[in-house]
C-alpha atoms as an extended CHARMM CRD file, in Angstrom:
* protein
*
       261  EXT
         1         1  UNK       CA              0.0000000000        0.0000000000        0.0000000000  PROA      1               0.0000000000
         2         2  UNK       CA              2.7350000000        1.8870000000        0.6820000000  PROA      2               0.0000000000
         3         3  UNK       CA              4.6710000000        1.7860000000       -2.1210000000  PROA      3               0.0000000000
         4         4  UNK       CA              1.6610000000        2.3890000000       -4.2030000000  PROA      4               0.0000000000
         5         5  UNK       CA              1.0480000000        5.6920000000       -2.4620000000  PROA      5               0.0000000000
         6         6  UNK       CA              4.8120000000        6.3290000000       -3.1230000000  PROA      6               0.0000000000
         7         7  UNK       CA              4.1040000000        5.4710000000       -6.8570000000  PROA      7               0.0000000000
         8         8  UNK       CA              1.3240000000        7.2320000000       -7.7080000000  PROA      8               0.0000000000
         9         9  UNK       CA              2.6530000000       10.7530000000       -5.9700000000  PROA      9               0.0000000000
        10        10  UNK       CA              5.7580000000       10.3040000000       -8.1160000000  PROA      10              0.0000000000
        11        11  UNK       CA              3.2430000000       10.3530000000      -10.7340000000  PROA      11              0.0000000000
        12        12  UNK       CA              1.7110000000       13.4800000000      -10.1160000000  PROA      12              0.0000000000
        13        13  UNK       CA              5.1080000000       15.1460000000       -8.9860000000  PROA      13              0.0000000000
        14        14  UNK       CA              6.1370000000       14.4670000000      -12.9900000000  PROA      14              0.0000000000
        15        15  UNK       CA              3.0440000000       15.6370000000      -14.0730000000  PROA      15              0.0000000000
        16        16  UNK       CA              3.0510000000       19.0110000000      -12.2900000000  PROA      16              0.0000000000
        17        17  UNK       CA              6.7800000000       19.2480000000      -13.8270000000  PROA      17              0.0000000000
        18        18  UNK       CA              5.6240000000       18.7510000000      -17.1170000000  PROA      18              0.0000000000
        19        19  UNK       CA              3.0870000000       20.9250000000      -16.5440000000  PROA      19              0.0000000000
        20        20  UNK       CA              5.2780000000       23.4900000000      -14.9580000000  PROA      20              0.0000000000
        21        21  UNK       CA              7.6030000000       23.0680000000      -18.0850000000  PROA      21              0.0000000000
        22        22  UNK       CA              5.1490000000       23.4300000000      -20.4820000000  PROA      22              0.0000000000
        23        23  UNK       CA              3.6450000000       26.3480000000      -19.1820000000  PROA      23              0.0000000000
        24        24  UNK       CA              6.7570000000       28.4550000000      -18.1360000000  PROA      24              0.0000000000
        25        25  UNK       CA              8.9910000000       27.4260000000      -20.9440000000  PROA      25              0.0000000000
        26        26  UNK       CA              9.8360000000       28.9730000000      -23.6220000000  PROA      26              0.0000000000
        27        27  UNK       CA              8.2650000000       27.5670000000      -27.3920000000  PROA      27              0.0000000000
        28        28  UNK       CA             11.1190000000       27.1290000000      -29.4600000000  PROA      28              0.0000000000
        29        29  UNK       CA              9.8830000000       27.4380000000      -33.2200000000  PROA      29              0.0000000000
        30        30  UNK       CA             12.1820000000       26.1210000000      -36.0230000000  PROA      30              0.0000000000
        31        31  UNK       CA             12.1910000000       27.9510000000      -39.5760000000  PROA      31              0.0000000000
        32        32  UNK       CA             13.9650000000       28.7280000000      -42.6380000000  PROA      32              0.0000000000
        33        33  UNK       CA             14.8810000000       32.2520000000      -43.5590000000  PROA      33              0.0000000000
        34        34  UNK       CA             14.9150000000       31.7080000000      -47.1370000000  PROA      34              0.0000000000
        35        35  UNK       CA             10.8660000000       30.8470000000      -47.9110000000  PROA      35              0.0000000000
        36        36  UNK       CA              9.3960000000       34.2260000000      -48.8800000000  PROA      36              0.0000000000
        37        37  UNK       CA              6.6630000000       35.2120000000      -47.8330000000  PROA      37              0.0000000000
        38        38  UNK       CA              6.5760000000       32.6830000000      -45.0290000000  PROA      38              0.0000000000
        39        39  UNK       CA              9.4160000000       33.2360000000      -43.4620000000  PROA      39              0.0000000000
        40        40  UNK       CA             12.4470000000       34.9910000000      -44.8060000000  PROA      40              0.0000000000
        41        41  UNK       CA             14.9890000000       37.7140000000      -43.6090000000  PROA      41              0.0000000000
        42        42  UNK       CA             15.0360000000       41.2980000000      -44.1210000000  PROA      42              0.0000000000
        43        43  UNK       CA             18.0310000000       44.0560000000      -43.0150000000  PROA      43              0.0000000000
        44        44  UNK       CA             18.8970000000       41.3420000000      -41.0500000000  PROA      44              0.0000000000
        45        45  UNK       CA             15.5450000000       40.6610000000      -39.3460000000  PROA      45              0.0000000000
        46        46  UNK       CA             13.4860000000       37.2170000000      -39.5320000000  PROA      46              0.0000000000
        47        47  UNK       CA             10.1480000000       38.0580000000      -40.4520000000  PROA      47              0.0000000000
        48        48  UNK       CA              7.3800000000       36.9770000000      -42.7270000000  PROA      48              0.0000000000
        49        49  UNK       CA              3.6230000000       35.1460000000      -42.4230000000  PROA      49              0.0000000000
        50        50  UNK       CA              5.1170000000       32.4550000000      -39.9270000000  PROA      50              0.0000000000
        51        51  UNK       CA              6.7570000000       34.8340000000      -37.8050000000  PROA      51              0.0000000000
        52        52  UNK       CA              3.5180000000       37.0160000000      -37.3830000000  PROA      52              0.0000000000
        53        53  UNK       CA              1.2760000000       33.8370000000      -36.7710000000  PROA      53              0.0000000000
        54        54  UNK       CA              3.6800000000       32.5690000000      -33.8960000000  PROA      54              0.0000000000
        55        55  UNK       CA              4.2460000000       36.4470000000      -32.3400000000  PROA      55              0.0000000000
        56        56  UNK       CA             -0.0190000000       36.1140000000      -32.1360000000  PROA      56              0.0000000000
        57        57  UNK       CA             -0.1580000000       32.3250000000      -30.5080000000  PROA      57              0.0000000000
        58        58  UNK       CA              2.8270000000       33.6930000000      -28.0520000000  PROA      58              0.0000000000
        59        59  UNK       CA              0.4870000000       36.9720000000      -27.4760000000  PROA      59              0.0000000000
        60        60  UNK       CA             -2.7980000000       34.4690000000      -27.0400000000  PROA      60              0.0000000000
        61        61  UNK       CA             -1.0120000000       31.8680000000      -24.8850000000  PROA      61              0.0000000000
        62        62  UNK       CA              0.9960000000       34.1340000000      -22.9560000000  PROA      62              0.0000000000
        63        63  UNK       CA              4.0070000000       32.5710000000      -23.9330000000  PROA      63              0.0000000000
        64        64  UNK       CA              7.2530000000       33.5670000000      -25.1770000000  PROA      64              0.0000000000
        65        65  UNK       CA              8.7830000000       32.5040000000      -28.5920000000  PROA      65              0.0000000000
        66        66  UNK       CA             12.1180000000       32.1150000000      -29.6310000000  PROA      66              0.0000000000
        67        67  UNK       CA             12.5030000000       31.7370000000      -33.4600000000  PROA      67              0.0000000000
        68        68  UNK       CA             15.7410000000       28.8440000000      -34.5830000000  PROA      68              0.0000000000
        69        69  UNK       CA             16.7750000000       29.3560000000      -38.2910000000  PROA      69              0.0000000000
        70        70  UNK       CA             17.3610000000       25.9540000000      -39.6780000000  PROA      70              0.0000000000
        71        71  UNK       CA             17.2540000000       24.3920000000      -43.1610000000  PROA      71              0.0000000000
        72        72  UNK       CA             13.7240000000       23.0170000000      -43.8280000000  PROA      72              0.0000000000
        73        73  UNK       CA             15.6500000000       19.4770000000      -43.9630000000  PROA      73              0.0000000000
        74        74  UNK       CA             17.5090000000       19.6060000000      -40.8350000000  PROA      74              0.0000000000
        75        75  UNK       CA             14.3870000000       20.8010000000      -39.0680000000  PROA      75              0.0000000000
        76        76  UNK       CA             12.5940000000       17.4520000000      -37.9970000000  PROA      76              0.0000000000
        77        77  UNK       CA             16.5100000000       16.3450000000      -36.7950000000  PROA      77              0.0000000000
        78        78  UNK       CA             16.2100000000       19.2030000000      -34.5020000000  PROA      78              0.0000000000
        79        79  UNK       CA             12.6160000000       18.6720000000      -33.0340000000  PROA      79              0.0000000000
        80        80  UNK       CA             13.6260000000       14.9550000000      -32.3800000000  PROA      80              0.0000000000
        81        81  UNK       CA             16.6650000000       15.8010000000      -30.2950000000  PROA      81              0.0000000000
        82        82  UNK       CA             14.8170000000       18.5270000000      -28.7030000000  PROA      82              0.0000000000
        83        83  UNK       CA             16.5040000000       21.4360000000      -29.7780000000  PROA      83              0.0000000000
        84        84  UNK       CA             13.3060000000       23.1150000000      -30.9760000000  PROA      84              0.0000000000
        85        85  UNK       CA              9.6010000000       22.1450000000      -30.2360000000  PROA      85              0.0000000000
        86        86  UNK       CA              8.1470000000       22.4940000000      -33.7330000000  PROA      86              0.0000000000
        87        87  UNK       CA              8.7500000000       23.9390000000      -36.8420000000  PROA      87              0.0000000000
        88        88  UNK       CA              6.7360000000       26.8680000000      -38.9400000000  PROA      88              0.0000000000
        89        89  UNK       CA              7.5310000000       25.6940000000      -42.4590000000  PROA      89              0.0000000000
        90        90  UNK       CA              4.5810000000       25.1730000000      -44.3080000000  PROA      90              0.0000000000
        91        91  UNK       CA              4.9670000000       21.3570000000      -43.1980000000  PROA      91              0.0000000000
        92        92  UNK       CA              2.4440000000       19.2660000000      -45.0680000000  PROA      92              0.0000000000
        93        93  UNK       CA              0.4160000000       16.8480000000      -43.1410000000  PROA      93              0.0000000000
        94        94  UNK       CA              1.2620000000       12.7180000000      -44.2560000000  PROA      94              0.0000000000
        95        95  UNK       CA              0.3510000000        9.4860000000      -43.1150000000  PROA      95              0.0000000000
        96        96  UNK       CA              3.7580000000        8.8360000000      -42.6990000000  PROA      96              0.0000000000
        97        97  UNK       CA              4.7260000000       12.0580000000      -40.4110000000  PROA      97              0.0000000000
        98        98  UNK       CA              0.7550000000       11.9520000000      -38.4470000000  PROA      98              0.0000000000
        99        99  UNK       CA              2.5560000000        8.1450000000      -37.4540000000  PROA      99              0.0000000000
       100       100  UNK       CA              5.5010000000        9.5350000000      -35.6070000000  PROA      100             0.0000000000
       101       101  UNK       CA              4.3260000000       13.5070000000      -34.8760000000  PROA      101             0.0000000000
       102       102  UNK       CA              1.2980000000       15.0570000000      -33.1390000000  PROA      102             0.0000000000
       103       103  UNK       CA              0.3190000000       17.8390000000      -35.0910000000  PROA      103             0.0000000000
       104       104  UNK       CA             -1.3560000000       20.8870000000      -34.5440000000  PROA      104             0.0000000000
       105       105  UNK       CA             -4.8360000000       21.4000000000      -36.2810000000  PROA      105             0.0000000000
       106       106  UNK       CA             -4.1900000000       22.4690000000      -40.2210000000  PROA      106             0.0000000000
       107       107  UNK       CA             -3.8390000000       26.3120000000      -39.9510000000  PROA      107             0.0000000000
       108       108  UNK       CA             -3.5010000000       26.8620000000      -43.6430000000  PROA      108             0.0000000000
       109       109  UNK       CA             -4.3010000000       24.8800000000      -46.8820000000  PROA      109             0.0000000000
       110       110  UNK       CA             -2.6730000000       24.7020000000      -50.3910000000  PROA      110             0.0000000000
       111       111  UNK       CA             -2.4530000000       22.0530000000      -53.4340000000  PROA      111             0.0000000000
       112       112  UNK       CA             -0.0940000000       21.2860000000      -56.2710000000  PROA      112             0.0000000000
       113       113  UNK       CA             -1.0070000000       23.6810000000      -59.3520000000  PROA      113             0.0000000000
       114       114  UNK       CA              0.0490000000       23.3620000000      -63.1910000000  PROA      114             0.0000000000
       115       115  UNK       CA              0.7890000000       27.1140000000      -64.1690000000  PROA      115             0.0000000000
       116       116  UNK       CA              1.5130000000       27.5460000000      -67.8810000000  PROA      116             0.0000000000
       117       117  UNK       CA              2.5530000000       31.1860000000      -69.9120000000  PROA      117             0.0000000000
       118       118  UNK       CA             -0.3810000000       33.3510000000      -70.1270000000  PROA      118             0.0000000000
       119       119  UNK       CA             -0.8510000000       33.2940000000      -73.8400000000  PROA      119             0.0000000000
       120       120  UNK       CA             -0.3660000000       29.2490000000      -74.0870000000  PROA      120             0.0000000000
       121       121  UNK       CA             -3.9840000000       26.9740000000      -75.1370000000  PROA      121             0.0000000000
       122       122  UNK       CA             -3.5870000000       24.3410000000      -72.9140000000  PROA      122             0.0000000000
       123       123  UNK       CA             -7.0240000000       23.3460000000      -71.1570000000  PROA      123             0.0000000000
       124       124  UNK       CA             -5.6020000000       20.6820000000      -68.7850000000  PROA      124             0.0000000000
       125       125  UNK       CA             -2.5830000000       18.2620000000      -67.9120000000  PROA      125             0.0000000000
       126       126  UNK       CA             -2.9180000000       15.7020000000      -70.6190000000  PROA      126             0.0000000000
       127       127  UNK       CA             -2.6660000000       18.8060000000      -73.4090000000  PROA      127             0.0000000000
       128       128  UNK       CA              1.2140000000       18.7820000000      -72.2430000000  PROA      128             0.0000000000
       129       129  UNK       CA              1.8930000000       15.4320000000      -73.3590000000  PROA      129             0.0000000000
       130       130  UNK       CA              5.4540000000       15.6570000000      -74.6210000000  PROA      130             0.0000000000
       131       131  UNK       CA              6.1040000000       19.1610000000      -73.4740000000  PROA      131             0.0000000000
       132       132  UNK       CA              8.8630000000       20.1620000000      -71.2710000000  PROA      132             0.0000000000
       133       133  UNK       CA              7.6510000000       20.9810000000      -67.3780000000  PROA      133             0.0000000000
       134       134  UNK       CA              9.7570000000       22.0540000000      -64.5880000000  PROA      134             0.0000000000
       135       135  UNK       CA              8.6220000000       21.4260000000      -60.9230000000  PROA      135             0.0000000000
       136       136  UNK       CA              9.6310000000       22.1250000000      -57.3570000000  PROA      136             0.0000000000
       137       137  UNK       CA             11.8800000000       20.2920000000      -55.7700000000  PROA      137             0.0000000000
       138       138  UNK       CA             11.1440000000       21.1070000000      -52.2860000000  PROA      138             0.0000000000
       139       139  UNK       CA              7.4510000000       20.2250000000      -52.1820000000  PROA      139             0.0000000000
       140       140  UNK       CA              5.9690000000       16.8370000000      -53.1850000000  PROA      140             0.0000000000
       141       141  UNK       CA              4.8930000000       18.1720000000      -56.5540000000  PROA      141             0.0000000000
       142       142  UNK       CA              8.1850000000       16.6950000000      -58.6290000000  PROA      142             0.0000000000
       143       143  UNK       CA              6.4990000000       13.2190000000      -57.0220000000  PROA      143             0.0000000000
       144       144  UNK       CA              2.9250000000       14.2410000000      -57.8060000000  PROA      144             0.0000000000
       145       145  UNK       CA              3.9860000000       14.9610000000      -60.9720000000  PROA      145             0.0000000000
       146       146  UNK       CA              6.1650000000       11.6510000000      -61.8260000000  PROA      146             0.0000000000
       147       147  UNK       CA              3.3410000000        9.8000000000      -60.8310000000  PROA      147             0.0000000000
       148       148  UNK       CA              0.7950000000       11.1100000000      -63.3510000000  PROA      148             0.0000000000
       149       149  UNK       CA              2.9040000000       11.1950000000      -65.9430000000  PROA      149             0.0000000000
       150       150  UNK       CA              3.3490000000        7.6070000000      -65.5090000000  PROA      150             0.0000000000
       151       151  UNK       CA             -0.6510000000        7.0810000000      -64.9230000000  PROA      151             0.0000000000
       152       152  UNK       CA             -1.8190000000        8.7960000000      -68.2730000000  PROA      152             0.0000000000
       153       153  UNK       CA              1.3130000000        7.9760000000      -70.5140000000  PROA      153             0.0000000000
       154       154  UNK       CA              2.2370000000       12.0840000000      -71.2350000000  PROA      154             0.0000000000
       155       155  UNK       CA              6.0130000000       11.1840000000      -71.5890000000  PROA      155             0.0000000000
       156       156  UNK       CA              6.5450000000       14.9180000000      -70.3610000000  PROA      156             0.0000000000
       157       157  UNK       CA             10.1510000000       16.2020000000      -70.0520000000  PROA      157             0.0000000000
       158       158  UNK       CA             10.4780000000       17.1480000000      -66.1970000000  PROA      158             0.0000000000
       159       159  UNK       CA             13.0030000000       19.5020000000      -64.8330000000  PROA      159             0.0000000000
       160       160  UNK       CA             13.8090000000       20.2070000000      -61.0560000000  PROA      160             0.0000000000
       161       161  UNK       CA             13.0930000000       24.3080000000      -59.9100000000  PROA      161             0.0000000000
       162       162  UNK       CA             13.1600000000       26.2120000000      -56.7900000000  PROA      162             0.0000000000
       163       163  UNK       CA             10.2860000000       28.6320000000      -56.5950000000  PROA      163             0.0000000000
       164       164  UNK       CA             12.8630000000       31.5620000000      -56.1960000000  PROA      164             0.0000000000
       165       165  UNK       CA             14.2620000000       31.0080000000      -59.2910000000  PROA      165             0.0000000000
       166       166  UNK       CA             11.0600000000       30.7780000000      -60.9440000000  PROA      166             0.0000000000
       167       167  UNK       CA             11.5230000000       34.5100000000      -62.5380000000  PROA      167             0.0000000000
       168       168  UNK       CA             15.1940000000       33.7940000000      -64.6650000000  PROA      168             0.0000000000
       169       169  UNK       CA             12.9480000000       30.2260000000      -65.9170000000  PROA      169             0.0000000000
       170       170  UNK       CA             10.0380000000       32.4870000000      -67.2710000000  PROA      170             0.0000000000
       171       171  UNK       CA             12.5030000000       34.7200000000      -68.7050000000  PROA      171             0.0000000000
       172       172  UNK       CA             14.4030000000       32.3540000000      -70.7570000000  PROA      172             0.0000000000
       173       173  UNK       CA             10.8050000000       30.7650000000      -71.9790000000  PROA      173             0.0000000000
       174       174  UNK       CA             12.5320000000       27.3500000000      -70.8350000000  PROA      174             0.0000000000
       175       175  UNK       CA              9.4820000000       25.2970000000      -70.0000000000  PROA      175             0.0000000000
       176       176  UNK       CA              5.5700000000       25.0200000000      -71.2130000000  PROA      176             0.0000000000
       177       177  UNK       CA              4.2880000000       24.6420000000      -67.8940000000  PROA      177             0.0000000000
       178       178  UNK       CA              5.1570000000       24.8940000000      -64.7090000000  PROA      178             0.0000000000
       179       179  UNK       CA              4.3140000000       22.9230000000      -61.4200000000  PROA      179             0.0000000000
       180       180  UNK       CA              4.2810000000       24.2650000000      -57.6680000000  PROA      180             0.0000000000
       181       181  UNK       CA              2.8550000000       24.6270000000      -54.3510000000  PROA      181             0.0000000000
       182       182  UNK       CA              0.1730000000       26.8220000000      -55.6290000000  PROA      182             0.0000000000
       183       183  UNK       CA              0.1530000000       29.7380000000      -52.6590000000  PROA      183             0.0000000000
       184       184  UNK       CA              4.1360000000       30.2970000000      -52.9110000000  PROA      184             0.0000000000
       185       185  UNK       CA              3.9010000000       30.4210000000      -56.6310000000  PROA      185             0.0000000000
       186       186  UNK       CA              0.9690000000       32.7450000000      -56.6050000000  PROA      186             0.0000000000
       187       187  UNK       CA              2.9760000000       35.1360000000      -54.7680000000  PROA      187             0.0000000000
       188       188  UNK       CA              6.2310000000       35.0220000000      -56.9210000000  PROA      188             0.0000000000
       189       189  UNK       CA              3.7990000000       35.0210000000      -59.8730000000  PROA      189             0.0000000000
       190       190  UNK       CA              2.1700000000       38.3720000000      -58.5290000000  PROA      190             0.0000000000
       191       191  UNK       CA              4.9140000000       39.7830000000      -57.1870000000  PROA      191             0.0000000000
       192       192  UNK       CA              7.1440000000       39.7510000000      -60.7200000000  PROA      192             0.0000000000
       193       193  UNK       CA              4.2850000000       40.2860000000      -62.6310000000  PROA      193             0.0000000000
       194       194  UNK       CA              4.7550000000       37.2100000000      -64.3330000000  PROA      194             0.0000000000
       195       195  UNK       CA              2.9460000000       36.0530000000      -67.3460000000  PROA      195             0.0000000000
       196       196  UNK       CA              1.5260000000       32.8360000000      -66.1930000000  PROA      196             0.0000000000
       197       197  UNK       CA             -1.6880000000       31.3960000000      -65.5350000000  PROA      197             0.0000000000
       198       198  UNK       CA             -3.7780000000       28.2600000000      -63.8640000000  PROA      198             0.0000000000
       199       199  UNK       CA             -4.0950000000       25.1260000000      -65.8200000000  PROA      199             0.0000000000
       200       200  UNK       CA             -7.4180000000       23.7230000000      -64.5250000000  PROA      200             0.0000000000
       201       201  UNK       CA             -7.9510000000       22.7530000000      -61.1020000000  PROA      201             0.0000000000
       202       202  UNK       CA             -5.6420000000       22.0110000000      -58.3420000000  PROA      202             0.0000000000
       203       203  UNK       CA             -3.5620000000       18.3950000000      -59.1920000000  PROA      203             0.0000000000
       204       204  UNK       CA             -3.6080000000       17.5630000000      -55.2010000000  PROA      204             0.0000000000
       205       205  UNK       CA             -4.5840000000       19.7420000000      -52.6430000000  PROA      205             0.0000000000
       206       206  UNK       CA             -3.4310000000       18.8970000000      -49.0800000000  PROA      206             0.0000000000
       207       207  UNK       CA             -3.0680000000       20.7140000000      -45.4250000000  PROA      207             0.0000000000
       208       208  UNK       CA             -1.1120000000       22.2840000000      -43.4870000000  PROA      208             0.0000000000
       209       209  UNK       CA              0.1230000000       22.1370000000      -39.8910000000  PROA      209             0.0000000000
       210       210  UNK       CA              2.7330000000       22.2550000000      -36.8940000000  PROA      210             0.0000000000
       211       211  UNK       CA              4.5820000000       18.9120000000      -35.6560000000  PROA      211             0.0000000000
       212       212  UNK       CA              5.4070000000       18.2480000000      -31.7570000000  PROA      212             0.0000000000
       213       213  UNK       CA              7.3750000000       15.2140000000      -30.1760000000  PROA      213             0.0000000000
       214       214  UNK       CA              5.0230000000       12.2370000000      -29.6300000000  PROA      214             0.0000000000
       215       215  UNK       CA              5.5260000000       12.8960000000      -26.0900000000  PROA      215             0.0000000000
       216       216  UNK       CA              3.6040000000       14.5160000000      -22.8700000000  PROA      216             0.0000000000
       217       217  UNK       CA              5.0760000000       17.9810000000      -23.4500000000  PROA      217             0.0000000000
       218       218  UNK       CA              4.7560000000       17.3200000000      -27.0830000000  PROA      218             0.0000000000
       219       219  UNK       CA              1.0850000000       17.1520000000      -26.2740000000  PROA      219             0.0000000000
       220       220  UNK       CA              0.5440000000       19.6040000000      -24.1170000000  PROA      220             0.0000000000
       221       221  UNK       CA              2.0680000000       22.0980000000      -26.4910000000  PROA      221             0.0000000000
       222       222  UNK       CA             -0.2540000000       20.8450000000      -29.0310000000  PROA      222             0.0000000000
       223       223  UNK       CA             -3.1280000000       21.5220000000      -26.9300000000  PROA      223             0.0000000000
       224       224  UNK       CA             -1.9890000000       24.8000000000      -26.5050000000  PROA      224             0.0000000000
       225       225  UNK       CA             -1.0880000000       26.3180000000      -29.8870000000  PROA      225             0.0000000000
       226       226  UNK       CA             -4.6560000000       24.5030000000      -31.0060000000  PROA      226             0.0000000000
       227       227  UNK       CA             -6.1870000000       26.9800000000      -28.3700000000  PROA      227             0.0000000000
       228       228  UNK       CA             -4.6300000000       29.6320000000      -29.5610000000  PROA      228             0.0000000000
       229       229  UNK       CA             -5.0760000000       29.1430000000      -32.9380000000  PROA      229             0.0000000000
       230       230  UNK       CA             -8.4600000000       28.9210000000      -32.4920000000  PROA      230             0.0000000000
       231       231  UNK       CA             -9.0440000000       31.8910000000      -30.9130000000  PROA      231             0.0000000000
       232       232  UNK       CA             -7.3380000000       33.5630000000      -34.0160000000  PROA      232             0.0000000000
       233       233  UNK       CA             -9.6040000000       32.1810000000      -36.3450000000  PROA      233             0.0000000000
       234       234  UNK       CA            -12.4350000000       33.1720000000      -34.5240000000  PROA      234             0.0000000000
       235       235  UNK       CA            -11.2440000000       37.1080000000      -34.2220000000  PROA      235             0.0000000000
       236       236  UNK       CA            -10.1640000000       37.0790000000      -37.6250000000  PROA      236             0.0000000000
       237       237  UNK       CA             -6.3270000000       37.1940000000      -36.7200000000  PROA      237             0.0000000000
       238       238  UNK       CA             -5.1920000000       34.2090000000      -38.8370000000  PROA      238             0.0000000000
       239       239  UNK       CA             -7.0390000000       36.0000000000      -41.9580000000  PROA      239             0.0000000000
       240       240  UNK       CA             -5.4220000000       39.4800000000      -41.3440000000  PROA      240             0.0000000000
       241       241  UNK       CA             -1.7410000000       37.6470000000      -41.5220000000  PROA      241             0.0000000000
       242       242  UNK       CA             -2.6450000000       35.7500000000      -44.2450000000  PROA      242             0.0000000000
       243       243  UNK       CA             -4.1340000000       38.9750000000      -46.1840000000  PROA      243             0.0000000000
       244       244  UNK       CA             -1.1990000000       40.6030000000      -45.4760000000  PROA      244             0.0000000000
       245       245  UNK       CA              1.4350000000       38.4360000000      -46.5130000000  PROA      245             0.0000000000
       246       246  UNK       CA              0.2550000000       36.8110000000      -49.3590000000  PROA      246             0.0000000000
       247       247  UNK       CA             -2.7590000000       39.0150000000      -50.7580000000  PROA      247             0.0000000000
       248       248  UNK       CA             -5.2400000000       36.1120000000      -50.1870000000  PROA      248             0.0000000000
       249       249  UNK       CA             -6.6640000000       33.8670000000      -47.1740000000  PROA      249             0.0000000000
       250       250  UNK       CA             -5.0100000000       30.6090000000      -47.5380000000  PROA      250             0.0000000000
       251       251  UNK       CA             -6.2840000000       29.7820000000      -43.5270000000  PROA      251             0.0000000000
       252       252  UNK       CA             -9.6380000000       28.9810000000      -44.4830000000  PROA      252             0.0000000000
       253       253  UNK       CA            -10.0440000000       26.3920000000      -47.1650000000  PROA      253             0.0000000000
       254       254  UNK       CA             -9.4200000000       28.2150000000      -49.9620000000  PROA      254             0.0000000000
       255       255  UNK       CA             -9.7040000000       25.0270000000      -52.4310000000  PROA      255             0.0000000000
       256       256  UNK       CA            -12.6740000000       23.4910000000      -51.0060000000  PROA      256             0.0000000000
       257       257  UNK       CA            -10.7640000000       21.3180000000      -48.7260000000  PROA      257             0.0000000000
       258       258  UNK       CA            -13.2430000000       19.6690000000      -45.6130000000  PROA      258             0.0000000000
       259       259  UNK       CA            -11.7870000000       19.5650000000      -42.1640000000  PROA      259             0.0000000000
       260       260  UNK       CA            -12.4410000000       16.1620000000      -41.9880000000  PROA      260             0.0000000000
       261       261  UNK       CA            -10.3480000000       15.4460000000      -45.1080000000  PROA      261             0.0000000000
């Protein structure tokens, strides 16, 4: 009997640490600085959508934030040796990553977009059979786009791009079409005034939200950014960044996407 008094207020003497932790520490947020308009320096200053969204869930949790600059692919190294506690990179929500991450719920949504030149007379993806198409490497669309042009035969020439250099491959008139994580692109596209357009619908739209450690502070800080990030949909907040960064609300379901998808 003893001992299982001893037990169980060892229990709650880790729980109130964890608690204590979680609500006294201080969230560590990993991020690129190279992902306009996400998150991206300026006269030496991080800033950027991301940045804006986590200064709000640190004002609306009462919590302090200290921003890590990392590369996007040494980010998840970091959160699994506890370096940061999540990271503000646009992370896409997978199977695979739901298995070993808790994640936040999706705060903003996006898809995989063809974009050809403005004056092209393409209707959809099987018009490019043949052509030459560049897509990001970053994102999942080089995959997405391997995939179907294995599924419907379109023996398209695919080239690797970065989003950023997107401008210098419209300019040289390399490609016929172009495919991207549509919200990034639309901002380079309106931002350089380039002359592209949308070919037909999305190719594969998909969510977005912030991973934690599969563990009891991991959770906690789950619960608490969902709080708060509720609270800024409600008053509007998540909208205003959104307007502001990127000229258009990508926070609530811009492409038809369900919240039970």
């Amino acid at each position: 009997m003893k001992l299982q008094k001893n037990i169980y207020l060892l229990l709650i003497t880790i729980g109130l640490i964890i608690s204590l932790n979680v609500n006294s520490e201080t969230i560590k947020v990993g991020l690129s600085s190279h992902y306009y308009p996400f998150n991206f320096k300026k006269a030496g200053h991080i800033q950027g959508f991301e940045v804006d969204i986590w200064k709000e869930i640190g004002k609306t949790s009462h919590r302090q934030i200290k921003f890590v600059l990392s590369s996007f692919s040494n980010s998840f190294k970091l959160l699994n040796d506890k370096k940061i506690d999540t990271i503000a990179n646009q992370v896409t929500l997978t199977p695979k990553r739901e298995s070993n991450y808790f994640f936040s719920t999706p705060y903003t949504y996006d898809a995989d977009q063809v974009f050809v030149k403005n004056t092209s007379h393409y209707h959809n993806i099987k018009d490019l059979k043949n052509r030459r198409i560049v897509a990001d490497t970053i994102s999942d669309s080089n995959l997405v786009l391997s995939r179907l042009n294995q599924e419907h035969n379109l023996n398209l020439k695919i080239t690797p791009l970065r989003v950023d250099n997107l401008k210098n491959i419209v300019k040289l008139d390399y490609a016929d079409a172009y495919v991207m994580e549509r919200n990034e692109a639309v901002v380079y596209i309106n931002h350089f005034n380039l002359p592209l357009k949308l070919l037909g619908p999305p190719i594969e739209t998909f969510k977005k939200a912030y991973p934690f450690r599969r563990d009891e502070q991991g959770r906690q800080l789950k619960l608490i950014v969902d709080k708060a990030l509720s609270q800024m949909r409600d008053n509007g907040k998540l909208t205003q960044i959104s307007l502001k960064w990127l000229g258009m609300d990508i926070t609530r379901n811009p492409m038809g996407l369900s919240n039970s998808d």
